[in-house]
N, C-alpha and C positions, 0 to 999 in steps of 0.2 A: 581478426574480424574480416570478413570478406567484405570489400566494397560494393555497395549497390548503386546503381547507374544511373538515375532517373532520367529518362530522356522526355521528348515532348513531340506530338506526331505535330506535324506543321502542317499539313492539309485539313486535320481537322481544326486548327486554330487558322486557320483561312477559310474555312467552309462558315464556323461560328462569326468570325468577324466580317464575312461577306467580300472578300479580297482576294481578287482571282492572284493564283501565283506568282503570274504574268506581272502582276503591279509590283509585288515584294520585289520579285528579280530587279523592277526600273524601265524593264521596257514595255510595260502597259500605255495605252493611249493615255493621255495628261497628265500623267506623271513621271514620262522618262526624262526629264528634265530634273528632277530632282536625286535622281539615281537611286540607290536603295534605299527608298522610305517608306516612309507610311509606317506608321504604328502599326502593331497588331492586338493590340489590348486597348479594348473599350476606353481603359482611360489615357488619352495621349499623353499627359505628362509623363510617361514611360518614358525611359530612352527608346530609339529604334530600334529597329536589329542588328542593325553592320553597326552603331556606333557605341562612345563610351557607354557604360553604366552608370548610373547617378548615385547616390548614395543609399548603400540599401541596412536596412536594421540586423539582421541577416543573412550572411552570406559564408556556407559551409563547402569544401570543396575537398577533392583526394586528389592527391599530385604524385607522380611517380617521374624522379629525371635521373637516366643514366646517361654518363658522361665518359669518354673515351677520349687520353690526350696523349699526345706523343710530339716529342720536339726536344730543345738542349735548354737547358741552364747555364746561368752566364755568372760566377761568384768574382766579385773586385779584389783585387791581391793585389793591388797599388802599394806602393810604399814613396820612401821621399824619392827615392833613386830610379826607379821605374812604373810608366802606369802600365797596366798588365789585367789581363781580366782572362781567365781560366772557364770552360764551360765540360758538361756530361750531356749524354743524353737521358732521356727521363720519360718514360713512361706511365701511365697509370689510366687505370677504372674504377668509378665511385656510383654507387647508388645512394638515392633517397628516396623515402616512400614515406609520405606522412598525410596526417588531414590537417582541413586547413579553415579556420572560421579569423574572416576579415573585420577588423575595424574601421570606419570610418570618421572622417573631419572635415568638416564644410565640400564635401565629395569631392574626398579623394583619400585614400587608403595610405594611414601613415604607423597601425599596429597591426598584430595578426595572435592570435594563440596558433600553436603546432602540435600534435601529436604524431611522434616518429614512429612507424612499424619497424622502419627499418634504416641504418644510414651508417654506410661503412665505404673502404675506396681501400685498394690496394697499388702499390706505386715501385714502380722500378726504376734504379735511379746507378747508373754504371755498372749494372749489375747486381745490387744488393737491392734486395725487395722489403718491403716493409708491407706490413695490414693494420689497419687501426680500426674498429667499429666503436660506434657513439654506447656510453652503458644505460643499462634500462633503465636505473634510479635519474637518469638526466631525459627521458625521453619528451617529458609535459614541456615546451618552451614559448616565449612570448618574443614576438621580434616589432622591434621600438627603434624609431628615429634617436642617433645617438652621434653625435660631431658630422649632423651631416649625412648619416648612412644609417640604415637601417642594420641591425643587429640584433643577435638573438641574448638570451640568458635561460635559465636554467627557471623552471616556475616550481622548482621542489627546491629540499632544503640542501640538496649536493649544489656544488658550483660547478660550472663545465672546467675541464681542462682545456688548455690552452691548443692542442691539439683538435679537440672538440671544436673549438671555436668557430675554425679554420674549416673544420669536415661539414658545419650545418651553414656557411654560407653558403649559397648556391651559386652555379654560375648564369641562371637567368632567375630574378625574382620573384615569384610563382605574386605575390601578393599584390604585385603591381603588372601582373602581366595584361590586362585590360588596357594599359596606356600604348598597346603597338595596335588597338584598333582606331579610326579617325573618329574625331572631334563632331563631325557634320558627317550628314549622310555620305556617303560617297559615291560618283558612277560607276560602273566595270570600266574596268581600264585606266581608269582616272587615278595617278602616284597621292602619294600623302604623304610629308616626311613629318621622321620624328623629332622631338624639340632636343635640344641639348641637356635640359632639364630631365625630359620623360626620358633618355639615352642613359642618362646616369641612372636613374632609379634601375630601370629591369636591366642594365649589367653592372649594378652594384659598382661604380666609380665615385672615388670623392667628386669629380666634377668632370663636364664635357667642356670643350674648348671647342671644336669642331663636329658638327654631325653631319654628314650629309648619308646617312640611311632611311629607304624609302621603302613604301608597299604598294601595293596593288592588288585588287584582285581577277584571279586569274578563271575564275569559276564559280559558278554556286550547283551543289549537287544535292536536291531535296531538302532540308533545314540548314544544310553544312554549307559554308564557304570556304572556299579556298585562297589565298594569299599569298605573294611572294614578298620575299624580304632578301632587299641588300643591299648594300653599301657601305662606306668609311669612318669611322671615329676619331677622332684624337684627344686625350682626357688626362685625366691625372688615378691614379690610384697607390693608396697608403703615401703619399705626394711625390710621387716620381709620375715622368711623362713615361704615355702609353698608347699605344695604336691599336684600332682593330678593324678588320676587316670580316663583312659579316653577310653570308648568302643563306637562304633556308626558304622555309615557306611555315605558316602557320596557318592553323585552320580553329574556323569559329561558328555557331552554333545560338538559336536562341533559348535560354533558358527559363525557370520557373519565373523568375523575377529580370532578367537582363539578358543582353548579349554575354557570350560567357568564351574567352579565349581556351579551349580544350587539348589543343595540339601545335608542339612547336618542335620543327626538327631542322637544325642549323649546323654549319660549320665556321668555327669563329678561329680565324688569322689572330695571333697578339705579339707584340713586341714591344718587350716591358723594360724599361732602362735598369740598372741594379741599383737597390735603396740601403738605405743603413742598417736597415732592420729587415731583410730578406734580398732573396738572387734576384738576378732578372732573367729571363729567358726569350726566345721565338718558339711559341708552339701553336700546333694548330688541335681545336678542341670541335666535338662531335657529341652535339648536345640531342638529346631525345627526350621529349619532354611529355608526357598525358595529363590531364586535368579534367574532372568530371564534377559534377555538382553532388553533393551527399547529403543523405535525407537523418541518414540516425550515425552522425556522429559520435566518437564517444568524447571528447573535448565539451568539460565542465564548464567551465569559466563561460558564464551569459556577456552579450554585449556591454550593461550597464558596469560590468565588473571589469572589462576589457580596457574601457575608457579608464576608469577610474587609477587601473595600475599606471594607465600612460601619463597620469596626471604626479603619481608619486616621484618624490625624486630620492633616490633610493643609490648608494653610489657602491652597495656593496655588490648588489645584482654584475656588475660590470668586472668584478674581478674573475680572474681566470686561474687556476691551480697550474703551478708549474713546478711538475715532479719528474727527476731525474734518478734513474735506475741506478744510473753509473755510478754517479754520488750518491745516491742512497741521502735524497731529502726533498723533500717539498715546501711550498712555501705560495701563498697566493698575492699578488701581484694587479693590478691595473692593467687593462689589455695596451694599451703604450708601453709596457714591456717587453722585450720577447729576448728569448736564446738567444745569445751572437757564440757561444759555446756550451755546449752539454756535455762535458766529459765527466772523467772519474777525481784524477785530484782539486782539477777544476774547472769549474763553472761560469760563465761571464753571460749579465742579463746587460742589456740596454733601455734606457727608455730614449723613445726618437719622436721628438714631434716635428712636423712638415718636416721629413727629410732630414734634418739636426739633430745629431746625440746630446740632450740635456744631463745625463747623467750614464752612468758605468755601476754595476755592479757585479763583483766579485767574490764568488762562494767558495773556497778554500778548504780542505780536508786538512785536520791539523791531526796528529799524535797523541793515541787514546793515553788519558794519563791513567796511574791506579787507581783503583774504585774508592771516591769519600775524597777525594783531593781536587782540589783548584785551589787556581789563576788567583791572586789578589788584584784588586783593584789598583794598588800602587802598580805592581808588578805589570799588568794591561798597558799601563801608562807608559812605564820604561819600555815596554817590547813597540808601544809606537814611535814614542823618541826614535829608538835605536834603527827601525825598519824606512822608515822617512829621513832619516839622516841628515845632510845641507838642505833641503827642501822641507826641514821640518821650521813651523812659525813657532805656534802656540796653542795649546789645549784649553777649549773656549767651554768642553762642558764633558765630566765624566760620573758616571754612575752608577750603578747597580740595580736591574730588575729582574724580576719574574713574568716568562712571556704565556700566553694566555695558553699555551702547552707545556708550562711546568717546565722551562727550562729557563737555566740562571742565565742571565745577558749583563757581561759588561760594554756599555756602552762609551764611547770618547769622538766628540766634535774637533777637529783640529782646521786652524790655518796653517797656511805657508804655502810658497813658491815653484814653480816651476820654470824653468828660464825668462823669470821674474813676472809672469804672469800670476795673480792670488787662485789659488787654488782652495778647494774645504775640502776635506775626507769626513764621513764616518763610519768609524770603527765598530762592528759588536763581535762580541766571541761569544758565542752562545755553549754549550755544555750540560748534560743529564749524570746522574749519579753515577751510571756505569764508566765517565770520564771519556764517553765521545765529545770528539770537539769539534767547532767551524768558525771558522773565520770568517765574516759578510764584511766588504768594505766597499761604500760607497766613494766614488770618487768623479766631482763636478767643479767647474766655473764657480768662483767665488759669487758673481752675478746673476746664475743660474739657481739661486741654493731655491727663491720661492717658487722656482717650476716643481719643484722636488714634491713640495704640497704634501707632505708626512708619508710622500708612500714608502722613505725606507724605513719608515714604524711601521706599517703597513706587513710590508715582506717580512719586518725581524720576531714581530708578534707572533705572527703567523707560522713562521718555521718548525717544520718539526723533522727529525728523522726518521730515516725508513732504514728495514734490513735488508741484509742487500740483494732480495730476491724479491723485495717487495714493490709495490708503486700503485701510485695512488691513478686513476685515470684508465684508459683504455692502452690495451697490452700490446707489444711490436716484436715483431722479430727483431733479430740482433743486428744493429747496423753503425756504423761510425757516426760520430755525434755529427759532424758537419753535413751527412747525408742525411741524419734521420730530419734535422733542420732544414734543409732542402726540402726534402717531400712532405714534409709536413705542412711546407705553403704551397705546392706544386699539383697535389692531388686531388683537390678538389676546387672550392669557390675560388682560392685564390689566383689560380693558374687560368682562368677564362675571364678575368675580371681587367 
């Protein structure tokens, strides 16, 4: 569908409201002391023109942000005997193109529905390229406060893949972008910084520590204004410290119902420490942002329906599909999971909160046995004894099910030791008639087991296998597991955030 633009001629909304230009700009007689004020609609409880927008019933808009980044990656290869950190250079361009209708809460915008035209990034990363675009069965998406951050999920009945997830963050957030206009009027020339608060929201950070980024405005050119933006951050993101540095200018506009932030074009400095659960890098990102107001959206979901979803608490919405080509398997997961390996005989997921491994998992290709044979249960049992060896305690619970994809799972709880520290494994061997096998072993802190919260029922339910040209998710070029894991946090939200 082709966007249509609705603009608003502002001479004729000064001629109706009797308000010479001169006033709007601030420097009319008796009111330049207030800077750009004055309402322009009969009723003043409006917001102004230069300032926030208050809370509106509807609010539909079209966004288009390509991003441009180039810089190195930095992966930890510590070990006990040296700390050491290895970096690439890394590359990449990503588009989004979606519409966009806001929710609001005691005004201030904490949901959004989405409709994607379009949302793909391509990323170079030592040389090996990758392409990933979002698939159309995931394009309807709703983005909801979630630990802290806004996040999207999938409003059809596919779940986003985990690479998905990564590609529809953005790296400024269109839905909060009205927080970089001021609070109160403002004069020309007169700075307004932003809060540490409103810092986090439109660059997407668990939190701000430091902001001292400010605006001004440098112009006002017939309804449009002009703005500069720049300055320092210091924050936290996925809980590692993080820098940024941030010059651009934006421009704003008054709309049907509000002032309406429409144009943002920045370049943003980061320097991101390396987390447990992704690299760190120095890159510099070159954001181009458009946003327009849209009158015949095609986004279903009415306001009243909008709220109501933000109100369910629904925990499956938050999982993320994590399928692996090489191993030939998927498996959905908690987004506190991610890759720390994607290969072929094996696989290793992490769950990390603030910074801390709570847990390891290990996905294992074991040896097709003949078609109509398995594993006994005893037998599961003896191969863990024997595999755990002096660190084996004691098998605290073993079973046998059927996973909600028709595949048998032996399951076994174990304690025991590790240089006397309590450790728990769990075990499943999961297996389909044709005698493919896997191994999934969880392995955590004795103390940690209630972080664990059933997600390795979760992952082992969920398991199914693929063949090996198959995969579930958006398609890549051929790339080494540790790279495709790199660019896969590198190319889009996550690398400007």
């Amino acid at each position: 569908m082709t966007s249509r633009r609705p603009h608003c001629n502002l001479d004729s909304l000064l001629r109706t409201n009797k308000i010479l230009r001169r006033d709007f700009l601030g420097i009319g007689t008796g009111i330049a002391a207030t800077g750009l004020a004055g309402p322009l609609w009969a009723d003043s409880s409006r917001s102004g023109p230069l300032t926030r927008p208050k809370k509106q019933e509807l609010n539909d808009t079209r966004c288009k942000i390509v991003l441009e980044l180039d810089g190195h990656i930095n992966v930890d290869t510590s070990t006990q005997e040296r700390d050491e950190e290895i970096g690439a250079k890394v590359r990449a361009t990503s588009t989004l193109d979606y519409f966009e209708r806001l929710g609001w809460h005691e005004d201030a915008v904490n949901m959004a529905a989405r409709s994607y035209n379009e949302a793909k990034v391509e990323h170079w990363v030592a040389g090996t390229t990758q392409k990933l675009q979002l698939r159309k069965e995931c394009r309807q998406t709703i983005l909801q406060e979630r630990d802290g951050r806004m996040q999207q999920y999938s409003d059809t009945a596919e779940i986003l893949n985990y690479q998905e997830v990564e590609l529809l963050s953005s790296p400024i957030n269109t839905a909060v972008l009205d927080l970089l206009l001021p609070t109160v009027p403002a004069k020309p020339n007169q700075r307004w910084n932003l809060s540490a608060g409103d810092a986090a929201k439109i660059f997407n950070l668990d939190a701000v520590h430091l902001c001292e980024i400010s605006a001004h405005i440098v112009k006002v050119d017939g309804a449009e204004a002009v703005m500069e933006l720049e300055g320092n951050l210091e924050g936290s993101a996925n809980s590692v410290h993080t820098k940024l540095q941030v010059t651009g200018n934006f421009r704003a506009k008054l709309g049907r119902q509000c002032t309406l932030v429409t144009w943002v074009g920045a370049v943003i400095h980061e320097q991101r420490d390396v987390s447990q659960s992704e690299p760190g890098f120095d890159i510099t990102a070159r954001v181009r942002l458009i946003r327009a107001e849209e009158s015949e959206s095609p986004i279903q979901i009415t306001y009243d329906q909008l709220i109501a979803k933000s109100r369910e608490d629904e925990s499956t919405r938050w999982l993320s599909r994590f399928s692996s080509e090489a191993g030939a398997f998927s498996l959905l997961a908690d987004r506190k999971w991610s890759f720390y390996v994607n290969g072929g005989e094996e696989s290793i997921l992490r769950l990390v909160e603030n910074n801390s491994v709570i847990a390891q998992c290990n996905v294992s290709r074991l040896s097709k046995m003949p078609s109509g044979t398995q594993i006994t249960l005893e037998g599961f049992q003896s191969d863990i004894q024997q595999s755990l060896s002096t660190n084996f305690g004691e098998i605290l619970e073993a079973r046998e099910t059927v996973t909600s994809s028709k595949l048998r799972c032996l399951r076994g709880v174990v304690m025991g030791t590790i240089d006397e520290v309590p450790i728990q494994w769990i075990y499943a061997h999961v297996s389909d008639d044709t005698g493919r096998r896997m191994a999934i072993v969880f392995t955590l802190a004795a103390d940690k087991v209630d972080r664990l919260a059933g997600s390795d029922e979760q992952i082992v339910d969920s398991f199914q296998f693929l063949a090996s040209n198959e995969s579930v998710g958006p398609s890549t070029a051929s790339a080494s597991a540790e790279q495709a894991s790199v660019v896969n946090k590198l190319g889009n939200s996550q690398s400007v955030r």
